[in-house]
matplotlib code that plots the C-alpha trace (Angstrom):
import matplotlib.pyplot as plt

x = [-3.1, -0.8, 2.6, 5.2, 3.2, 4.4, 2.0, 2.1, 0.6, 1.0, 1.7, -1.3, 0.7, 3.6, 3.5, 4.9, 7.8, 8.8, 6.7, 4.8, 1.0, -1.4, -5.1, -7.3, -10.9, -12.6, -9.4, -9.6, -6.7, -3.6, -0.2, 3.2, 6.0, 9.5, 11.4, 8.8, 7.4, 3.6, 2.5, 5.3, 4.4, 6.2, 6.2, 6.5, 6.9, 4.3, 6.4, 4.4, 0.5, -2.3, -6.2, -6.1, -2.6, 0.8, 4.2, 5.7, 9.6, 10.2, 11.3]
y = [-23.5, -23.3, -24.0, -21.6, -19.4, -17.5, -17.8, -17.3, -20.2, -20.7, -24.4, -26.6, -29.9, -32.2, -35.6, -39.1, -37.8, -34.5, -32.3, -29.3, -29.5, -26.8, -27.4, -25.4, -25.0, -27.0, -29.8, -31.1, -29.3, -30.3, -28.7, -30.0, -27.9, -29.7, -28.4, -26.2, -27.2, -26.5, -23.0, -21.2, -19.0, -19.7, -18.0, -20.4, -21.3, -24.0, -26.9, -29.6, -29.2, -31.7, -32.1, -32.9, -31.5, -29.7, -29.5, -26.7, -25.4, -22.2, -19.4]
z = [-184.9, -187.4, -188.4, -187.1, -185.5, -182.3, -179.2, -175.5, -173.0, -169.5, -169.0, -166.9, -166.2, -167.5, -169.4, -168.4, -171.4, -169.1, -171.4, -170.7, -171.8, -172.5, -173.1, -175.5, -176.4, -174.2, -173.5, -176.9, -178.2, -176.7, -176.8, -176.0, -175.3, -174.2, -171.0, -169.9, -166.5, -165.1, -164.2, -166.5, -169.2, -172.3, -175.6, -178.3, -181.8, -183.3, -185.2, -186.1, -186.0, -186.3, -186.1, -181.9, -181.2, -181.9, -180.5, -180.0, -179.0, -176.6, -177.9]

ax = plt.figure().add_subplot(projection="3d")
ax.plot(x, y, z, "-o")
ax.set_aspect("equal")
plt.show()
């Protein structure tokens, strides 16, 4: 995953912090998308991306 990249994920469940969460590659990858809310697909940009995880914003 990399920064800034566009991508489409359908969201699997919500945090304790009201964000949407999407698992990759086995559950080891996690993303976190604010205001988006379990079983929506969301098209968004990556902002900040890291070894385990990234946070993304809708697009």
């Amino acid at each position: 995953m990399l920064q800034g990249e566009i991508k489409k994920f359908k969201i699997t469940e919500i945090n304790n912090e009201g964000e949407g969460i999407v698992r990759l590659g086995d559950e080891r990858f996690v993303i976190f998308v604010p205001d988006a809310l379990p079983q929506e697909e969301v098209t968004c940009r990556i902002v900040h991306a890291k070894k385990n995880y990234a946070t993304a914003s809708m697009w």
